[in-house]
N, C-alpha and C positions, 0 to 999 in steps of 0.2 A: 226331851219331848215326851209328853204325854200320849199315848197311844192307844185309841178305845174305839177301831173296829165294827162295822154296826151287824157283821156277822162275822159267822167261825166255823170250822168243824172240827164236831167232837170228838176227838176218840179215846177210848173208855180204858186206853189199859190191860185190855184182856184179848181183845180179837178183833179189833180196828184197826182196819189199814187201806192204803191206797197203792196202785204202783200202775206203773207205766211199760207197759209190755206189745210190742216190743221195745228195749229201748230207743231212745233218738239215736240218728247214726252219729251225728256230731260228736257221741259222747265214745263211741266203740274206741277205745282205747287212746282217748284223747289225750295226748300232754297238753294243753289248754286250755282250761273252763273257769268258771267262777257259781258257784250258786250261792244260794240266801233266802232265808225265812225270815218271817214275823211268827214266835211261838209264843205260848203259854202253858207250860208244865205245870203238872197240879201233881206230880210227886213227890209226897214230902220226901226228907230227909231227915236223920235224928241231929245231935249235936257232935258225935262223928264224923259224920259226912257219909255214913251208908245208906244207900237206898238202891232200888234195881237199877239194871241199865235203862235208857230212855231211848230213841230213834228219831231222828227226824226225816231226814230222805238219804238214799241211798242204796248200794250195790250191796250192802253188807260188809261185817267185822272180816269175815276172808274171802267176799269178795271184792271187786275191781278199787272202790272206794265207798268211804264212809263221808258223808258230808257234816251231820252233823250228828254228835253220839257222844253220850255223856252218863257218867258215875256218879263218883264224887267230883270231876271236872266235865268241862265240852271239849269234843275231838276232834279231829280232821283228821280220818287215816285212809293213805292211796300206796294200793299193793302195785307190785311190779311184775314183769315176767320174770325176773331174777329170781324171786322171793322174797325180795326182800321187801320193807314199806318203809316209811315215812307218815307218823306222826306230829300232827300241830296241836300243842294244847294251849286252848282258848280260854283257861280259866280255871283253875282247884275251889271249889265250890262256887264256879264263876255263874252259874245262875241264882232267882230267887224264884222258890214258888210261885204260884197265884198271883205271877206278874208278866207282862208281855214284855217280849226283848225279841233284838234282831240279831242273824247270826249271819253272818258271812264268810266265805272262804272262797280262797283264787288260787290256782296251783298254775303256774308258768315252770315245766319242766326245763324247755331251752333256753329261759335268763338264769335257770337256778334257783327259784325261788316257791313255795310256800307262804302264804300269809293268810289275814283274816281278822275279821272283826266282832266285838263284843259288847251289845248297846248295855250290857247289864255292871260290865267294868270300864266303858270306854276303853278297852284297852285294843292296839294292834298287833297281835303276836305276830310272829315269821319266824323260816326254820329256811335253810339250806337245803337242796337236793340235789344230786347232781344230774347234770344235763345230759349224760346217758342213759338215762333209766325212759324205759319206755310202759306205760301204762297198762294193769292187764287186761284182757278184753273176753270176760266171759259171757255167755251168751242172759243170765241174770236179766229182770226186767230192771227199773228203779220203783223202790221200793217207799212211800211214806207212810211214818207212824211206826215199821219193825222192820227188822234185818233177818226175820223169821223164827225166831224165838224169844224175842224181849218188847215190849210194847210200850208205844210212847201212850200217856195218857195226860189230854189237856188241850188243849184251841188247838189251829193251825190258822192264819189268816191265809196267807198267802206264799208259795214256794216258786221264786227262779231262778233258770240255770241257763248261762251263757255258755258259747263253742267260742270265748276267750275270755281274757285275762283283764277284768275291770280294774280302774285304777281306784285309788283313794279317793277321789274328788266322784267317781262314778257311782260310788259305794253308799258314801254320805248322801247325792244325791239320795239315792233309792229310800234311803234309811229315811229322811226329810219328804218324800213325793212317794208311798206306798202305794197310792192308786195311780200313777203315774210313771212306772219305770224308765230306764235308758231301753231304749228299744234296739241300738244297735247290738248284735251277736246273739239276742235273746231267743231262745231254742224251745222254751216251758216257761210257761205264765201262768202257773194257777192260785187263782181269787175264790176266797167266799164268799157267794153270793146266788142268791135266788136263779140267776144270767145264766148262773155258770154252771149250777149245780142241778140236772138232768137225770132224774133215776138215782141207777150209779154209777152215771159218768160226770166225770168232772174235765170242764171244757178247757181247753188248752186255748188261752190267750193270744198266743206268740206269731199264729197263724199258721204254724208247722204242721198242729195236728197230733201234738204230744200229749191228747187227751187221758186222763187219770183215772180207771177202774178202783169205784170205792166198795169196800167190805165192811158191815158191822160201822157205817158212818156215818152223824148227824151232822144236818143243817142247821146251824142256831142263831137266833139273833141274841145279838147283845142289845142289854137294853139298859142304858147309862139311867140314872136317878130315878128308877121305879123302884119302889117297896120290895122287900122279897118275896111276901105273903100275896103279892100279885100271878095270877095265873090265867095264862093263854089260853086259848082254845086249839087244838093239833097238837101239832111237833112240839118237843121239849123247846122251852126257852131260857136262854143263859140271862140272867139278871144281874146288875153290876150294882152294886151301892158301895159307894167310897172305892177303898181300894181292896174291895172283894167281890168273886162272882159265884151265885149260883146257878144250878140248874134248875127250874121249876117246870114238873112234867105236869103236863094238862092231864087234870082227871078228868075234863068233859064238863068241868067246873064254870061259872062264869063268873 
């Protein structure tokens, strides 16, 4: 599927981010959730596979969990009150730049399972965990775009998190119907969009209220088959031509 968004938000890399504070309580030390995004990363990497770390939402690297976090690979890591955690990796250079892909992950502690999905390898990873472990629960808000010292830079369309455990058939849905989610369990619903996008709050869909405190973050449209040498009037606008986007910031130009 082709995925081209007719908005996004920016963040730059350097001190964009969003979060959610206080967290949903659904999530205080849940064994059962599932979240999922629509990103676009725009950091490169060399032929290595070095580059900085990335964020997408999340408690943090040592906090509660990591939803989606990525190196040279994408991660899914959920600490415990043991200390101990559990990693899912979703992919060793499993993203591509300057491309939109979906990410998914569902942690069910009580069947033992770990899993997740990768629209950029169609793959489904899963890992075992065992059904004693119980989830940490620190007081952290949720975090998008940094886990507080590493910054994603590139789109965000859209980020949700259920209080369970979405099947495969509910996943694909989402992945196929982006303006349109499984509404059952759904906890965080955030879309970009003009609707939604308020100051710097970003409106919680879900009807919870799990509204999103933005920092240092742009509203942009995308704009499929305009020139690039095209320029707005206002806010930055992201420009698509083929399979590449820019940003064209309005000098006040017309």
């Amino acid at each position: 599927m082709v995925f081209q968004p007719p908005y996004a938000l920016y963040f730059n890399g350097e001190n964009s981010y969003a979060v959610i504070s206080p967290q949903p309580p659904q999530l205080a030390g849940a064994k059962v959730g599932s979240a999922m995004a629509w990103v676009y990363p725009m950091l490169p990497y060399d032929i290595n596979g070095n580059s900085t770390f990335w964020d997408v939402v999340g408690k943090g690297w040592n906090g509660d969990w990591e939803l989606m976090y990525g190196w040279d690979r994408i991660y899914f890591d959920i600490n415990y009150t043991d200390n101990t955690r559990t990693i899912l990796d979703l992919g060793f250079h499993g993203y591509t730049p300057n491309t939109w892909g979906f990410l998914a992950v569902v942690w069910d502690v009580p069947n033992g399972v770990i899993y997740g999905y990768n629209s950029w390898t169609n793959q489904w990873p899963s890992t075992s965990v065992e059904t004693t472990k119980t989830p940490r629960n620190t007081v952290n808000g949720v975090y998008i775009g940094t886990e507080g010292t590493n910054w994603f830079k590139g789109y965000i369309y859209e980020v949700l998190i259920y209080d369970r455990a979405l099947t495969r058939d509910e996943i694909l849905y989402n992945y196929n119907h982006p303006d349109n989610p499984v509404r059952d369990g759904l906890i965080v619903w955030l879309k970009a969009d003009p609707s939604t996008v308020r100051g710097n709050t970003w409106v919680d869909l879900s009807g919870h209220g799990n509204n999103a405190t933005l920092y240092n973050v742009q509203l942009v449209q995308l704009a499929p088959s305009i020139p690039w040498f095209w320029v707005g009037v206002g806010a930055a606008t992201a420009v698509a031509v083929g399979a590449g986007l820019w940003i064209a910031h309005s000098k006040g130009l017309i």
